[in-house]
Structure formats: structure tokens, C-alpha cells
C-alpha positions in Angstrom: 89.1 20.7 -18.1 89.5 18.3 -15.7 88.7 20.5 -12.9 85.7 21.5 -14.2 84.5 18.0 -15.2 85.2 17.2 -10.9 83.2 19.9 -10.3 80.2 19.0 -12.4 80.1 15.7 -11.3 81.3 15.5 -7.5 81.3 11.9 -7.4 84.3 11.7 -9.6 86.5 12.9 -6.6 85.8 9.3 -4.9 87.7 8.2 -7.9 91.4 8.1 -8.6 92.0 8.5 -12.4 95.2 7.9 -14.0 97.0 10.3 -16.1 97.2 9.3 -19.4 100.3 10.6 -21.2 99.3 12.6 -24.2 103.2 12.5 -25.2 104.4 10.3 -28.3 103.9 6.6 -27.7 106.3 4.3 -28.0 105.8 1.8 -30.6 107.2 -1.4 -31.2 107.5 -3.5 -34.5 108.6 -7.1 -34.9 110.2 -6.4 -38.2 111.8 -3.0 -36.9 110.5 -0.8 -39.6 110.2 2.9 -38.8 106.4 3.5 -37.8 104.4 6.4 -38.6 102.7 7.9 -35.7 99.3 7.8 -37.2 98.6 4.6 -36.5 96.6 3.5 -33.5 95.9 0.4 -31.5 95.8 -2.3 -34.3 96.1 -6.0 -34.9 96.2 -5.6 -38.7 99.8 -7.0 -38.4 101.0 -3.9 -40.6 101.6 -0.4 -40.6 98.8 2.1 -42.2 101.3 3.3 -44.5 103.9 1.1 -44.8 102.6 -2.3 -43.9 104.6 -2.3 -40.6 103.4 -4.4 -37.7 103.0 -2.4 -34.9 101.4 -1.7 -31.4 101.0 1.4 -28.8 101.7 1.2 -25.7 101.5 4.2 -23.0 103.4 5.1 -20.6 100.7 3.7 -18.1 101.3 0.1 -19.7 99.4 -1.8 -21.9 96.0 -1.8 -21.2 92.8 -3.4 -22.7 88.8 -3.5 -21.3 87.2 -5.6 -19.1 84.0 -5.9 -17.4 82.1 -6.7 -14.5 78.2 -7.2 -15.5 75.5 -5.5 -12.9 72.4 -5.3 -14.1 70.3 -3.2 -11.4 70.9 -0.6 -12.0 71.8 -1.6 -15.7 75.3 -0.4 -15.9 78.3 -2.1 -16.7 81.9 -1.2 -14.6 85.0 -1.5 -16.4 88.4 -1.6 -15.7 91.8 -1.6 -17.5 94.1 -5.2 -17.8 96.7 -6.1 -20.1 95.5 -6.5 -24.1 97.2 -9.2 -26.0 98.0 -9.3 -29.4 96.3 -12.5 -29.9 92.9 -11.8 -28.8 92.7 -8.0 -30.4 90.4 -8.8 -33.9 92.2 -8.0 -37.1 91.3 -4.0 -37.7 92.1 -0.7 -37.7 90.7 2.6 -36.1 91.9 5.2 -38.4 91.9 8.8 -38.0 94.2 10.2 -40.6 93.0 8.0 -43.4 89.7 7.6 -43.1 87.3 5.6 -45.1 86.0 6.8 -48.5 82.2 7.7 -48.2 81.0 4.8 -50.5 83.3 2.6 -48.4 81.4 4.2 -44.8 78.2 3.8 -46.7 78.5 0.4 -47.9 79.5 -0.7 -44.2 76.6 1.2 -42.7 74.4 -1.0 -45.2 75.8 -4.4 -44.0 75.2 -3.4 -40.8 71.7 -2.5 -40.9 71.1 -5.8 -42.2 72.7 -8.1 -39.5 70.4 -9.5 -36.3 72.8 -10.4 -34.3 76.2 -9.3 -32.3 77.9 -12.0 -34.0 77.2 -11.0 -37.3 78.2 -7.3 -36.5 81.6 -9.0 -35.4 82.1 -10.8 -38.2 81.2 -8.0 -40.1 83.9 -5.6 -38.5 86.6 -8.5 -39.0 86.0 -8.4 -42.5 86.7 -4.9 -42.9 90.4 -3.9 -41.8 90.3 0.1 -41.8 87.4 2.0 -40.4 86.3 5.3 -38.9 85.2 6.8 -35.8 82.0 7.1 -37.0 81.7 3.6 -38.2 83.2 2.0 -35.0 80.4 3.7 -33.1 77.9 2.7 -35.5 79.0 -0.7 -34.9 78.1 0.1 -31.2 74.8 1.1 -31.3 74.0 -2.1 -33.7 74.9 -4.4 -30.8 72.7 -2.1 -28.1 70.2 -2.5 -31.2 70.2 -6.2 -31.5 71.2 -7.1 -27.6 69.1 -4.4 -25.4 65.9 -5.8 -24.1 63.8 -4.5 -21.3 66.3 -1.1 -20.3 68.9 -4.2 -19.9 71.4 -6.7 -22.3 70.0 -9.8 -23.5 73.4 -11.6 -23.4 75.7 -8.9 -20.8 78.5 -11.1 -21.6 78.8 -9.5 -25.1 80.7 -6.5 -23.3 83.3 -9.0 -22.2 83.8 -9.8 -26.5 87.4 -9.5 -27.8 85.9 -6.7 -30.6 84.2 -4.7 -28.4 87.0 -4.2 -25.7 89.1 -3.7 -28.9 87.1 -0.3 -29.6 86.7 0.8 -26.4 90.0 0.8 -25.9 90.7 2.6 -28.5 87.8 5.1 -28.4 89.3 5.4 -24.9 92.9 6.3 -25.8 92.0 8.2 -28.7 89.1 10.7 -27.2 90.7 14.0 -28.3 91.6 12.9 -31.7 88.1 11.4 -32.4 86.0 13.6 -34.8 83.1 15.7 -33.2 80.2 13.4 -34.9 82.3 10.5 -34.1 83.1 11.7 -30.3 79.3 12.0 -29.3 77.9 9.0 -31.2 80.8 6.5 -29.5 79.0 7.8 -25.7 75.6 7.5 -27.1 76.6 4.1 -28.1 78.2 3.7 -24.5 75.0 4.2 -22.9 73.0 2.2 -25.0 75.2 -1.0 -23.9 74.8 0.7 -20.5 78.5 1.3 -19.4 79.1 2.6 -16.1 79.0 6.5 -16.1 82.5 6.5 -14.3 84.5 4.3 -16.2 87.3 5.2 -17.5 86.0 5.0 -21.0 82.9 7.2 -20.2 85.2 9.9 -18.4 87.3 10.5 -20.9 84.1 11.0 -23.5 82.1 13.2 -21.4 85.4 15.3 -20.4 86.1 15.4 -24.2 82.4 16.1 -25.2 82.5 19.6 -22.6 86.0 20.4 -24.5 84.0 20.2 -27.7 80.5 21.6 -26.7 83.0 24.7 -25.0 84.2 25.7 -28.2 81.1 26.1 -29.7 81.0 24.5 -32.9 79.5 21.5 -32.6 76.5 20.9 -35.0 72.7 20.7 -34.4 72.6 17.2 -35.1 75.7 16.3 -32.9 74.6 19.0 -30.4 71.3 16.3 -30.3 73.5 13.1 -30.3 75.4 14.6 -27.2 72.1 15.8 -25.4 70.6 12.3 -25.8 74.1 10.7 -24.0 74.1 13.1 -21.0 70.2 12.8 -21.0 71.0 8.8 -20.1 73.9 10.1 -18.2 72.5 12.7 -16.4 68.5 12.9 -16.1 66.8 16.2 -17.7 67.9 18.4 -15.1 71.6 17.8 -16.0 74.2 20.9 -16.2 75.8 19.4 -19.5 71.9 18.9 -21.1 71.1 22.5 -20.4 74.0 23.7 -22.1 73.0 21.6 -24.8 69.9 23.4 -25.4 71.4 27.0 -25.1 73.4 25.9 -27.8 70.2 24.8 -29.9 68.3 27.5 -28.8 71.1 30.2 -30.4 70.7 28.1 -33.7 67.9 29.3 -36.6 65.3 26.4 -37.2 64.6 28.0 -40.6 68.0 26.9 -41.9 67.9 23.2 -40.0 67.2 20.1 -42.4 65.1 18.1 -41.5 66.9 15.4 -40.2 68.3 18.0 -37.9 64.5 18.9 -37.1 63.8 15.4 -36.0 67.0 15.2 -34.1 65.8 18.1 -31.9 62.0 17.0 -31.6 63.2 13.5 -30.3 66.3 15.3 -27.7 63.0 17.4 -26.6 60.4 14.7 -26.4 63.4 13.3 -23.6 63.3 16.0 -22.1 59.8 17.0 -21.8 59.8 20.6 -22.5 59.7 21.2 -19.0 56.2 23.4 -18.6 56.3 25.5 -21.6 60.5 26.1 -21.1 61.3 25.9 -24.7 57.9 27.1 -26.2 59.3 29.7 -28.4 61.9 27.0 -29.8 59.0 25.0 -30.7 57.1 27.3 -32.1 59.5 28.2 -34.4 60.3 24.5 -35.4 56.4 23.6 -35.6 56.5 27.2 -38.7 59.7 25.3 -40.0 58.4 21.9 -40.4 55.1 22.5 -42.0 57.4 23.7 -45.1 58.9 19.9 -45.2 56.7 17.9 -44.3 55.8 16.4 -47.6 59.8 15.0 -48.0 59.6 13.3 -44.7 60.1 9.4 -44.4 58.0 7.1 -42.2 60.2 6.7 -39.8 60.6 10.8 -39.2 56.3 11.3 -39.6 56.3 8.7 -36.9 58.6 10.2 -34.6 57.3 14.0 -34.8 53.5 12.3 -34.1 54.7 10.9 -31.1 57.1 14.1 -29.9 54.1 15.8 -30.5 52.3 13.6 -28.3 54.8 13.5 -25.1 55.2 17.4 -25.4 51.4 18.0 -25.2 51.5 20.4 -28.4 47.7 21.2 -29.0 48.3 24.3 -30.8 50.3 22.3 -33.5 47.2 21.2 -35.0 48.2 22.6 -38.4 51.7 20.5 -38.2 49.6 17.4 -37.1 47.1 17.6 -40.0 50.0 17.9 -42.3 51.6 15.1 -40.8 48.5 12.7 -41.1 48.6 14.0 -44.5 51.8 12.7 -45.5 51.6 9.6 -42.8 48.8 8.6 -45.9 51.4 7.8 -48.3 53.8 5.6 -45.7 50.8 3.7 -44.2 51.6 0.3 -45.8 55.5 0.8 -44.9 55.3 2.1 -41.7 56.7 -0.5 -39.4 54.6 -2.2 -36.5 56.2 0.1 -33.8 56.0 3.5 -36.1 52.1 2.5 -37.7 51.0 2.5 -33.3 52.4 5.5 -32.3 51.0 7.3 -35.5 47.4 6.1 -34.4 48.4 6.8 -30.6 49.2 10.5 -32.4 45.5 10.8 -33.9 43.5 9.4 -31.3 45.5 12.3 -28.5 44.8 14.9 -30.6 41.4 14.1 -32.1 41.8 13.7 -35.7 41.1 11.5 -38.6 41.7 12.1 -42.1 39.1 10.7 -44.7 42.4 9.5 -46.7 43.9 7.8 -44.4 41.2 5.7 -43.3 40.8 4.7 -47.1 44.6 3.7 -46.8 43.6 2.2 -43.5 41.3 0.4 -45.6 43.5 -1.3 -48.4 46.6 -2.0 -45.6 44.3 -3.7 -42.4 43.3 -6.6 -44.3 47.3 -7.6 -45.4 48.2 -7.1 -42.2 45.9 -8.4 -39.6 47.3 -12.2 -39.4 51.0 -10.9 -39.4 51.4 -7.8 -37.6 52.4 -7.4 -34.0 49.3 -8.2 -31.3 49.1 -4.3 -30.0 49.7 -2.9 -33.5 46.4 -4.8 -34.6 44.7 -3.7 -31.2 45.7 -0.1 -31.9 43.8 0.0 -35.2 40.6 -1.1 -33.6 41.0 1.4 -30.5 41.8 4.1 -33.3 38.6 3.5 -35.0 36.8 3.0 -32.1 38.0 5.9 -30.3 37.0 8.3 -33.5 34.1 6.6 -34.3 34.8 5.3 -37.7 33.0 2.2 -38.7 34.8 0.3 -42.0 33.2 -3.0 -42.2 36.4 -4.0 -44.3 38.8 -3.5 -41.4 36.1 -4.7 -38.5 36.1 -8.3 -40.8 39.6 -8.5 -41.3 40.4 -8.1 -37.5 37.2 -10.3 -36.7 38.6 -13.1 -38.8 42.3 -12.6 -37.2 40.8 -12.4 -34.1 39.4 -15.8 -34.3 42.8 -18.0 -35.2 45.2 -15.2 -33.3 43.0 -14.3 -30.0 45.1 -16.9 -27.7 48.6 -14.7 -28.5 46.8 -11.5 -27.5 46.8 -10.2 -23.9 44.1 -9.5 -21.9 43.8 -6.0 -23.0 44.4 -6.7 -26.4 41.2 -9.0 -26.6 39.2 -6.0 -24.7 40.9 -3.3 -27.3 39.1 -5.2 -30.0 36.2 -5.9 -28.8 35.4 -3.0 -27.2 35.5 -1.2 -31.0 33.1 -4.1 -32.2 30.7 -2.9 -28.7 31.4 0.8 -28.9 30.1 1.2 -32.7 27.5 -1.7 -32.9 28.7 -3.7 -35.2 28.5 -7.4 -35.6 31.1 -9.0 -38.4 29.8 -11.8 -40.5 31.9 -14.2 -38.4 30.5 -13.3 -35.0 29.4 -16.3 -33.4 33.0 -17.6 -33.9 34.4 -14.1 -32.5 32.2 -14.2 -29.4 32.9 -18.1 -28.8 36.6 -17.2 -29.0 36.0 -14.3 -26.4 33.9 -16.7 -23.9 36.8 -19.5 -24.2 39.6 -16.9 -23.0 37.4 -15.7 -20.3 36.6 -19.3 -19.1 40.9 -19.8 -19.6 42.1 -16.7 -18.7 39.5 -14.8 -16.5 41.7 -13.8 -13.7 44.5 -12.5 -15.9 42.1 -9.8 -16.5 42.0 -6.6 -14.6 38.9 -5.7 -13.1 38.0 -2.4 -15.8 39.4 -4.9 -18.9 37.1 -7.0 -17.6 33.7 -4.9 -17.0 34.9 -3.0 -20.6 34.9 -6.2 -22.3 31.4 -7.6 -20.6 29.8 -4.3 -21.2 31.1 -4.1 -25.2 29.2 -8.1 -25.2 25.5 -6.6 -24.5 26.1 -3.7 -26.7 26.3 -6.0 -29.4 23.7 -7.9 -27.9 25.9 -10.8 -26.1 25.2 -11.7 -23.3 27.9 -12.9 -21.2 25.6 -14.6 -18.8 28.4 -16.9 -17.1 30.4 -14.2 -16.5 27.9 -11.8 -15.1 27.6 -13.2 -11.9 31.3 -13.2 -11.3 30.8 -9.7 -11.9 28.0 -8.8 -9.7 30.1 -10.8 -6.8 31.2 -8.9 -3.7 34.8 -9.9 -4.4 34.7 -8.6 -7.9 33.1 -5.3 -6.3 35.8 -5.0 -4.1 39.0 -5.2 -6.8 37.0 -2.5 -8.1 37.0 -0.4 -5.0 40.5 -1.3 -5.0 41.1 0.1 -8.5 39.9 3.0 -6.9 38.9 4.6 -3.3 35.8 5.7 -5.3 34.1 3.4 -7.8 33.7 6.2 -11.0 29.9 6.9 -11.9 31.0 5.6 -15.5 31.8 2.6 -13.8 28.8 1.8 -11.7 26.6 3.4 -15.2 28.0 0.0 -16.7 27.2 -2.0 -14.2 24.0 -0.7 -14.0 23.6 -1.3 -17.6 24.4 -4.6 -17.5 22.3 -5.3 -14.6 19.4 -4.1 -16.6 20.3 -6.1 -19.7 20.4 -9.3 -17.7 17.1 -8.3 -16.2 15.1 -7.1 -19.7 17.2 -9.6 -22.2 18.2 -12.4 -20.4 15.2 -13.8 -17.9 16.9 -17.1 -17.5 19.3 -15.3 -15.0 18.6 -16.6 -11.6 22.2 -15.8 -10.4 23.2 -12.5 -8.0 22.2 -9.3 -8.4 23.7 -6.3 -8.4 22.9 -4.4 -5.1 21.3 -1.2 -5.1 24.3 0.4 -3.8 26.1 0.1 -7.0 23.2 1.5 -9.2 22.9 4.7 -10.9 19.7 6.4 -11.6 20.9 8.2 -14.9 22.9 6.9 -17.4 23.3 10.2 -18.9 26.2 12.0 -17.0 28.8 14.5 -18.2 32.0 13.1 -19.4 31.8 8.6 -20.1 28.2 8.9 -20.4 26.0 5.8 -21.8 23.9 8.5 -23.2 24.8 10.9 -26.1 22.8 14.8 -25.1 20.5 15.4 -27.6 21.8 18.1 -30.3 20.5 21.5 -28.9 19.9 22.9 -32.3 18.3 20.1 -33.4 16.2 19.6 -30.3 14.7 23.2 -30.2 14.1 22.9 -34.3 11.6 19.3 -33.3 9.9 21.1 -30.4 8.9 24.0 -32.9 7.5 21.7 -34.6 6.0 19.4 -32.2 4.1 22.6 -30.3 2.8 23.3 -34.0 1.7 19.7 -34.5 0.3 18.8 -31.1 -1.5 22.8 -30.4 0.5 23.2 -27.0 3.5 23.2 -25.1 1.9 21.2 -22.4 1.2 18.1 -24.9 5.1 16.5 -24.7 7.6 16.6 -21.4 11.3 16.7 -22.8 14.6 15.4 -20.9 12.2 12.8 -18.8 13.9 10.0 -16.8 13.0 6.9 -16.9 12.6 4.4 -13.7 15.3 2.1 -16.0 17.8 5.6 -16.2 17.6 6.2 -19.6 16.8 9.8 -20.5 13.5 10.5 -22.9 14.6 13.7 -25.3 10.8 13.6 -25.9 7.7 11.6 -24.2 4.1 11.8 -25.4 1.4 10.1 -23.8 -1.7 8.9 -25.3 -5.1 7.7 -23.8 -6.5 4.2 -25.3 -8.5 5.7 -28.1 -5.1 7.3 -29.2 -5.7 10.7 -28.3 -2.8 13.0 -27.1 -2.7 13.2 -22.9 -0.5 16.5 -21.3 2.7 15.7 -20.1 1.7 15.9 -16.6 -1.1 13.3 -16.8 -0.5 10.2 -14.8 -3.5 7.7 -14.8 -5.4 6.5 -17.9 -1.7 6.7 -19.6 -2.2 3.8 -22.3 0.5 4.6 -24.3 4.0 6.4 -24.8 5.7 7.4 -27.0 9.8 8.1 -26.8 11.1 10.4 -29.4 15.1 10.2 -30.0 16.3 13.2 -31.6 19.3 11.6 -32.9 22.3 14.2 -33.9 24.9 13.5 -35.6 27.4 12.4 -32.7 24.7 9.8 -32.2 25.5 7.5 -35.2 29.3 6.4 -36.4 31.1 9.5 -38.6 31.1 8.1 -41.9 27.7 5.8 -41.6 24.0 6.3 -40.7 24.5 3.9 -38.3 23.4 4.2 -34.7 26.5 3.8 -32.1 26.3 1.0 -29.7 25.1 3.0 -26.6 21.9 4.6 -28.7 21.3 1.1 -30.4 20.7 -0.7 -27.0 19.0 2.0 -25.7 16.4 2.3 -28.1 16.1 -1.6 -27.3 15.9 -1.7 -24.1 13.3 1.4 -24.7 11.0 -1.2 -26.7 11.4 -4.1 -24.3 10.4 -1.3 -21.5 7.1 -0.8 -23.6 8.0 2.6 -25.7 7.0 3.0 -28.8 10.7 4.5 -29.7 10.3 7.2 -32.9 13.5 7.9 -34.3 14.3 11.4 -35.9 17.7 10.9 -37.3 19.4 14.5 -38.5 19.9 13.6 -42.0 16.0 13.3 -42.5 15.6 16.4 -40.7 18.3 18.6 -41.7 16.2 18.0 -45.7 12.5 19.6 -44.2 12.6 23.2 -45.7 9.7 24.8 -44.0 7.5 25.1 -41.2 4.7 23.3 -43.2 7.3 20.3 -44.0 8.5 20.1 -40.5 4.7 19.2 -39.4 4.0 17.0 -41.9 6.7 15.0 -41.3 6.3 14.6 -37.5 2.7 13.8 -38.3 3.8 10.7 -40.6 6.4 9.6 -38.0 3.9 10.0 -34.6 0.5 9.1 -36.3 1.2 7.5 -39.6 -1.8 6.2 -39.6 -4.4 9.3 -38.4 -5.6 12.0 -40.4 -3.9 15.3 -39.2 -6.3 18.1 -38.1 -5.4 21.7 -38.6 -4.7 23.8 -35.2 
């Protein structure tokens, strides 16, 4: 075994590691009692079985843990000293008589509950016997409550009394430890970043390839272990493959489901690598549907955002489910689980009408308490699918104004951006958009240069006109960042500056500061992908010319798709002469009149209201301020007209309400 483990990891031939006697120990007792040998490293001060104090020593000395704290790269080095009696805590590692399972339960409770290292300490020396299992558990709560940033809070925890006192005895028990309890102890030594050729995490991983050999580990431990060597290794690890052969010979029909999720998360690490384990997935994604309705929170949470980091757009089934069943947890997801959930839905395009009704009841308890990004990732969510809720816009809109200075730059964009993107003012607005001109007037260069022109740009939308900031923005300096963002500004990019070049111009005459140079102009808002223009509805569009060539006698009467000099795009223009008669679309002089027709689909307006989004609303404005007179033909009007005969009549009443029609 040994051998092998040198040549799967090469570097361990720079080290020299001791032999450790696996012979009987020899162990002393002050009161010179006969010991039983299945006791371990204690300071209990008795015997197991007979009360007997007693301590092991091998053959390589005493020895106990200590540490040398590095933290780039974030791993701590260990080493083997002398372990007094005096400084070992007061508790046993048991193997032979192990823990009842409402004792192991009742200790995993207390941990769960306790913030600190201390109080999983103090916790541990109340307890004098305990498991494997529950002496890693006790681990992973200190990486829990210590680990920030892929580092320790407080490195010296390491160097505590009770945590050298398991190590040591993880260390010198490996091969006796139980499979669960062998794989969870190096996950846990990970988490508290150990160094990968301690002693301590030697012996482990050498153990862990005896027991992943023999071939009888379970899915869930198979998991644990591939999670360790995933730290320990990287995804291209020898020890991680064989892992996932192992999985891959199981049946994910007969897997629970906390087995599924163990698998999903070991696979999310992983990445899939290109399509490697599609058929695995495939197989889990059939599985999972059938449980879906029994999963927790924390487990619907988890497979959203596996799904995510694995790319899997043919789950769509297993992600409608999901969102299903993510209804019923909304108001106890936690902060963390509720933003990966939305993250899910807005990657793979989908909102459930139930959800945003649960949306609905849970934003308004939670806007003034939850974390910054969690309330930042409900706005972007229903901004992104276009779902305007006036009950969650105001709740956010009235957090906004009393939490604003805790968010970061791109959380005060995220927010308003949704407000911008879907056109809608909140009753509290003037106090929203004095909020949002104080942190730019504070904070303006903590913003990047895209938070920055995103934010601006969502202002005019809603008409706001950011006119102190616009000439910051029109700046060569500001320009430049840009540039620097990117070697080529995007169109979508220079589209918004263009926009808001024209706002200033049309909405805002007072503005005598710089202007934007033509160089940085578009001609068209409407472009393929980020456009500032929605394409008119096909369908709908060739349904009003039908009915605009039987109103108007000709083709020639109306242009369609025509661009204006201010580069917004006219689904329909019709001209008119002074005394109101109809001029063809190629006439240029004695033009008195024109008219712009929007042909507005449904992608034009919000997805649960007849409201227009922000980028048709300011349109149409600017349209008016341009001279148009801008006829709307919204799709829900349209879609009612049964008949030719209809269709006419109401395109007369909307172009001429006030002319008698004649009959072609």
C-alpha cells in the first residue's frame, strides 16, 4: 500500500515517514490495573471498561500535534512532539463501544447550534465517549465557524489542546477508523486546510486507497472521499477518477436522495468535464424527478445550482420540478440557498406563476433583514424575466432607501437597473432616486465603468435624469476606462450612450455640459442581441399591414422598419399632407405630418402586466418629443378583432378617430 501511495503521489519520496508499529502498545496505568486493549489515546483518567487510567504509547514514543500556520497557500504543516497528560482534554475516541445513535444524534444537535470553536470545545469536553464519526463532525464545525475567505479566521485554533487531541488520535487509529468515519475525518482535514503531507493526512489518504480498493465503500462515502482528494488533488486527480468509476458502477435508481445530492455536489466540483459523465447524469436527472417533491431547501438549492455549474439545458423537466417544490421552501430558504435558487431560474430562463406569488408574500418580510446580494438577487431575478410585482418593487424601494449605504456598488445598480429595465416608478421614488444621486456624489469612483453607465441608463428610462453625472460620463477619461473594459467598446454599450446623449438633448435642454462625440454614436438602436429596441412580432406585424393596405387602398401609402435620424426604428410611418390627407411613403416635401405606428407584441410589455417595458416607454417618448404622432397597437387589443371588416375598423378609429372612413 505504501508503495503504491509513493507512486501516486511522487512528492512523498522527498519525505521520510516513520513506521508506525501496528503491534500491541504498551500501556501504562498509575493504579496498575490490567488494561483492556480497546482503549485508545484518552485523558478520561479511567479505563473504557474497567475505569482504569491509562495511556498508549508506541514504540516511536509519545507523540502529540503541532502546527506551523502558512497561509499562502492555505495549508497548515504539522509535526509530531511529545503529548502530555495534562493538556489532553478529558475524552475518549472509542471504537469498540461506540455511542448509542440517540446519544450521536443528540451531539450532532448541540453542535449544529454552537458559533464558535470554543463552544464546539466545550461541547466535546462535556461529553467523555465519542465516535469516529462524531470526532469528525466536530471538525468540520470548527472549519464551519473559523474558515473565511479559502483561509482560517483564527489559524491558531489548530494549535488548540482538543484538536491536536483528535488528530492524534485519528492519526494513530486510521485503520481502525470506520469507512464513514475515515473519509469524513480528511474531508474535515481539508476544510481546516492541513498540509497534504502531514503525517496525519498520509495516513488518511493511504487508508482511504486501502478502503476505496476493496470496493465496498458506499455512495455517500464514495462522495465524502471524492470531495477530500478533489481539495487534495484538483479534478484531474488519479484517486478522484477512481472515485467516479466506483459511482459510475452504482444504479441511481436505487440511490436516496441524500446520496443523489452527494453525487450532484462531488460532480458540480468536478465539472463534468465536456459531457464525461453525461450518461451518469442522465440517469440521475430520470431518478430525481421521482423525489423531488420530499426534498428539503437546502437539497432544492443545491441541485439548482449543480445544475447551473454543469450547464444541464436538457434537464429542463428536473428544473421545472425543482422550482416546483423550491415554492413551498421559499420563506425558509436561507439567504445563501434563496440566491442560488434565483441564479438557477434566471440561467435557465424560467419563472413559475407560483413562485412569484410566494415571491410575493416572502420579499416584503425580508427586504430590511436579509443579506445585501440576496435582496439584489430578487430584483435582477425579476428584472431579468421581466416580472413586474409592484408589492416586491415597494418593498425593495422602501429598503432601499434606509439600507442603500451597506450595499455595494453593484448592488445599488442590480436594483435599480430592475426599477429602469421594466419602467416602473415606486410610490417612494423621489426618496429612491435622492438616495441613488447621494452614493454617486459619495461613492462615484467605487463604481466600475459598466455599473456605472447601467445605473445612469436605468435613471432616464424611468425618466431621471442624472444630469450631474452625465458629463462625467461623456468625459474622455470615462471613455477611455471604457475602452479599457474592453479593446472594443460593445455596440450595446455605445447604444446607451447614445441614448442617453439623446435624452439629455430632447429632455433635458438645460444641459450645456460635453457632448458625446460622434464617434461613440450609433445610428440604430435596434441591433441583434442587447438591443434598446424590442423587433416587432412578425405575425403580428404582417396581420396590421393586411389591414393597413385594406384601409389606406395601397401598399405604397405606409413605409415599414423606417429609421429615424434619432435611431429609433418606425415598425410603421404614414405621412400626411396639411389638409390630413394620406402622402406615399416615398413623398418627401409637403410632409405635414407623421404618424409612427408601434406594433407592440407581447415581449414588448412586462409578462404578467399590460405594461410597456422601459426601452418601448422611452421610446415612444422620445418619439412624441421628436414630433410623431405615436399610435400604439398593443397585441391584446388586436389579438380580440375577428375579421377582416373588424381589423379595418379598428385601424380607422386609432389613425383617424376623427374622419369618416371611405370605402376602397
Amino acid at each position: 500500500m505504501a508503495l503504491k501511495l509513493v507512486h501516486r503521489f511522487p512528492q512523498l519520496s522527498h519525505f521520510r515517514i516513520q513506521r508506525i508499529s501496528v503491534g500491541p502498545a504498551r500501556l501504562l496505568s498509575t493504579s496498575r490495573q490490567s488494561l483492556c486493549v480497546a482503549c485508545l489515546c484518552t485523558s478520561a483518567g479511567r479505563c473504557i471498561r474497567r475505569q482504569g487510567c491509562l495511556r498508549l504509547q508506541s514504540n516511536c514514543g509519545i507523540r502529540s500535534l503541532t502546527t506551523t500556520i502558512v497561509r499562502e497557500p492555505s495549508f497548515v504543516a504539522s509535526s509530531s512532539v511529545g503529548l502530555h497528560r495534562d493538556s489532553v482534554p478529558r475524552f475518549q475516541l472509542t471504537l469498540l463501544h461506540r455511542p448509542t445513535a440517540a446519544e450521536e444524534q443528540g451531539f450532532q444537535q448541540r453542535l449544529g447550534i454552537c458559533s464558535s470553536s470554543r463552544q464546539v470545545f466545550k461541547l466535546l469536553h462535556s461529553v467523555e465517549i465519542i465516535s469516529d464519526t462524531m470526532a469528525a463532525a466536530a471538525l468540520h464545525r470548527v472549519a464551519e465557524v473559523e474558515q473565511e475567505d479559502n483561509a482560517l479566521r483564527d489559524p491558531t485554533v489548530l494549535e488548540k489542546d482538543t484538536v491536536r487531541a483528535l488528530c492524534f488520535q485519528l492519526e494513530q487509529d486510521s485503520a481502525r477508523l470506520t469507512d464513514g468515519g475515515l473519509v469524513s475525518a480528511l474531508l474535515a482535514c481539508t476544510r481546516l486546510y492541513l498540509d497534504p503531507w502531514s503525517k496525519l493526512m498520509v495516513r488518511l489518504v493511504s487508508e482511504s486507497q486501502t478502503r476505496l480498493d476493496r470496493g465496498q465503500m458506499s455512495v455517500d462515502e464514495l462522495c465524502t472521499l471524492g470531495q477530500a482528494m478533489l481539495a487534495i488533488e484538483g479534478p484531474g486527480g488519479v484517486m478522484l477518477e477512481q472515485v467516479m468509476e466506483e459511482i459510475q458502477r452504482q444504479k441511481p435508481a436505487q440511490w436516496s436522495l441524500a446520496e443523489l445530492v452527494a453525487v450532484y455536489k462531488l460532480l458540480q466540483g468536478i465539472l463534468g468535464e465536456d459531457g464525461k459523465y453525461r450518461d451518469l447524469l442522465n440517469a440521475m436527472h430520470t431518478h430525481t424527478m421521482t423525489v423531488t417533491s420530499r426534498m428539503a431547501p437546502a437539497a432544492v438549492s443545491g441541485l439548482l445550482s449543480a445544475l447551473v455549474t454543469l450547464n444541464q439545458t436538457q434537464a429542463m423537466p428536473l428544473v421545472i420540478s425543482l422550482c416546483k417544490q423550491a415554492v413551498r421552501h421559499v420563506p425558509y430558504f436561507t439567504d445563501e440557498e434563496l440566491t442560488d435558487v434565483l441564479g438557477a431560474l434566471m440561467h435557465f430562463g424560467h419563472s413559475d406563476h407560483y413562485f412569484v406569488k410566494a415571491m410575493e408574500k416572502y420579499v416584503p418580510t425580508m427586504a430590511f433583514t436579509s443579506h445585501p446580494e440576496t435582496v439584489s438577487k430578487v430584483m435582477q431575478f425579476f428584472g431579468r424575466r421581466n416580472i413586474l410585482s409592484p408589492t416586491v418593487f415597494d418593498a425593495v424601494a422602501e429598503s432601499f432607501v434606509y439600507r442603500a449605504d451597506d450595499y455595494s456598488s453593484s448592488q445599488v445598480a442590480q436594483q435599480i437597473v430592475a426599477f429602469g429595465k421594466l419602467g416602473y416608478l415606486p410610490p417612494n421614488a423621489g426618496q429612491v432616486f435622492g438616495k441613488v444621486e447621494t452614493i454617486l456624489r459619495t461613492r462615484f469612483s467605487h463604481f466600475q465603468p459598466r455599473t456605472l453607465l447601467n445605473l445612469l441608463h436605468a435613471c432616464i428610462l424611468v425618466k431621471r435624469f442624472p444630469v450631474n453625472f452625465v458629463s462625467k460620463v461623456f468625459s474622455s477619461y470615462f471613455l477611455q476606462q471604457l475602452q479599457e473594459e474592453d479593446t472594443i467598446i460593445e455596440r450595446s454599450v455605445l447604444a446607451q450612450l447614445t441614448q442617453i446623449y439623446i435624452t439629455v438633448k430632447l429632455e433635458c435642454p438645460s444641459y450645456e455640459g460635453p457632448r458625446l462625440l460622434p464617434k461613440y454614436r450609433v445610428k440604430s438602436f435596434l441591433t441583434s442581441g442587447r438591443s434598446l429596441e424590442t423587433p416587432v412580432d412578425p405575425h403580428l406585424y404582417n396581420s396590421v399591414k393586411a389591414g393597413l393596405v385594406d384601409l389606406l387602398g395601397d401598399r405604397q401609402y405606409f413605409g415599414s422598419k423606417v429609421l429615424t435620424p434619432y435611431c429609433y426604428t418606425l415598425d410603421v410611418e404614414i405621412k400626411l399632407d396639411e389638409e390630413g390627407c394620406v402622402l406615399p411613403a416615398s413623398h418627401v416635401d409637403e410632409v405635414y405630418k407623421r404618424i409612427a405606428l408601434c406594433i407592440d407584441g407581447q415581449k414588448r410589455f412586462t409578462t404578467n402586466k399590460r405594461q410597456l417595458l422601459g426601452k418601448e416607454a422611452i421610446k415612444q417618448r422620445h418619439l412624441r418629443l421628436l414630433g410623431y404622432e405615436v399610435v400604439q397597437i398593443p397585441y391584446y387589443e388586436f389579438e380580440k378583432l375577428q375579421n377582416k371588416s373588424s381589423v379595418v375598423d379598428y385601424l380607422h378609429q386609432k389613425l383617424f378617430p376623427h374622419t369618416y372612413r371611405l370605402s376602397w
